[in-house]
PLY file of the C-alpha trace (Angstrom):
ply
format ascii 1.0
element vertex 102
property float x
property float y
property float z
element edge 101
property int vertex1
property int vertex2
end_header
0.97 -12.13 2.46
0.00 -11.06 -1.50
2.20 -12.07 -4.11
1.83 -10.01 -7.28
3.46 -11.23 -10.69
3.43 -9.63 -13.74
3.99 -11.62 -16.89
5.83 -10.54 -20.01
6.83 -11.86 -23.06
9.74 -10.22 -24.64
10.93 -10.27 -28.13
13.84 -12.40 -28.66
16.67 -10.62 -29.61
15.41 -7.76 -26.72
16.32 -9.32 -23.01
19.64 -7.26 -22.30
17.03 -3.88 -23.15
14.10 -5.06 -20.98
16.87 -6.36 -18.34
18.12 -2.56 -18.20
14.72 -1.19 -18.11
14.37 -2.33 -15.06
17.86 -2.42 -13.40
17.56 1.82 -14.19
13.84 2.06 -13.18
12.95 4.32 -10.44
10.55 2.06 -8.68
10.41 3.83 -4.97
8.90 0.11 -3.51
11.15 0.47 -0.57
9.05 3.07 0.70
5.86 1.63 0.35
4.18 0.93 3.17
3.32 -2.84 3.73
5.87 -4.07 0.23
8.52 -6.82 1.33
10.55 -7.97 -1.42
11.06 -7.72 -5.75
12.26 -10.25 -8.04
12.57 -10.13 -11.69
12.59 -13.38 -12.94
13.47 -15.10 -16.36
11.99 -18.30 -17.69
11.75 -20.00 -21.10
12.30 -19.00 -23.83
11.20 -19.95 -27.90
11.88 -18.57 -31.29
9.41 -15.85 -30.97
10.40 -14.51 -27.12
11.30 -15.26 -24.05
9.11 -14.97 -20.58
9.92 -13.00 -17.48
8.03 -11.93 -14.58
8.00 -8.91 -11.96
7.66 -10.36 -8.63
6.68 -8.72 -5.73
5.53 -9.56 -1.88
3.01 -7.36 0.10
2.09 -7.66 3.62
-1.63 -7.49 2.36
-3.37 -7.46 -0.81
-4.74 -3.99 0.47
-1.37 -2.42 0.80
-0.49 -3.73 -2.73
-3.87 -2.16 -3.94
-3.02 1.28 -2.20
0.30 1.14 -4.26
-1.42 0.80 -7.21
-3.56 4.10 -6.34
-0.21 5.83 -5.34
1.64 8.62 -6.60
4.79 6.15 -6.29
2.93 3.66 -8.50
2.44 6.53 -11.65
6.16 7.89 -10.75
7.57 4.72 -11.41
5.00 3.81 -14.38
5.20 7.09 -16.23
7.45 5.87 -18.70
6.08 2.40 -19.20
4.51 3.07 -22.94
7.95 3.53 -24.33
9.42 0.07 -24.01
6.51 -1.69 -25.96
8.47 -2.57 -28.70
10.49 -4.92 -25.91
7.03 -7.10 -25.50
4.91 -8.99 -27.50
1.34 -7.61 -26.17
0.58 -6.54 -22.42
2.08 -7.39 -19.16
-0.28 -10.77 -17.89
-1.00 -9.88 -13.85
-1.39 -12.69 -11.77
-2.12 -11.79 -7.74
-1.80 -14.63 -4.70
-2.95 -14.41 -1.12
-1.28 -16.85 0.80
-3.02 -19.61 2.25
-0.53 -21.58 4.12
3.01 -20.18 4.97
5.79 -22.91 6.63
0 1
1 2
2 3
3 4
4 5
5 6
6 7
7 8
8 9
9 10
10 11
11 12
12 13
13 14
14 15
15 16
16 17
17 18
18 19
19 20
20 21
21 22
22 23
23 24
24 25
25 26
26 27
27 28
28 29
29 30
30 31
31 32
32 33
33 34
34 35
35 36
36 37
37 38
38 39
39 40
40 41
41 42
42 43
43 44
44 45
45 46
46 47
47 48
48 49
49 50
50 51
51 52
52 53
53 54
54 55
55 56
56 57
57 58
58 59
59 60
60 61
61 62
62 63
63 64
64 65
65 66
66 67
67 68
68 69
69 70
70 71
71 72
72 73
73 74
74 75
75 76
76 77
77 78
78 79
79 80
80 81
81 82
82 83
83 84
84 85
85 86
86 87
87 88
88 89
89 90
90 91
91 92
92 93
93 94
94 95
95 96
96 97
97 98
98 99
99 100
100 101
């Protein structure tokens, strides 16, 4: 199993936008070969933004990495440069391979 997270820090004052970004986006995971499950989670927040991460679950990091190579990956990227006013700098990837599952 490969977890893959995506970090963001969003402007205060901008959650209900980035939250709708993403409940409209176009994402085409569910027919991606080896992808199991997404989450978009929300954490802290302070006066200057508040954190969320894009969670997903592969089968392998190698089907996660042919994802990122995919035409599905650009499709549901293509518009990504639009919301930057929502964050404050880039998305912060963090990637897992599981080393014990119960």
């Amino acid at each position: 199993m490969f977890v893959a997270m995506n970090r963001f820090k969003v402007v205060r004052g901008q959650e209900e936008a980035f939250e709708e970004v993403w409940r409209n986006r176009d994402s085409r995971l569910a027919q991606v070969p080896g992808f199991k499950t997404f989450h978009l989670l929300k954490g802290a927040s302070n006066d200057e933004h508040t954190l969320y991460a894009s969670h997903t679950i592969w089968g392998t990091r190698a089907a996660f990495e042919d994802w990122t190579k995919s035409e599905h990956f650009r499709a549901a990227h293509k518009d990504a440069g639009q919301n930057k006013p929502l964050y404050l700098g880039p998305p912060e990837f963090e990637g897992f391979e599981a080393v014990l599952e119960g």
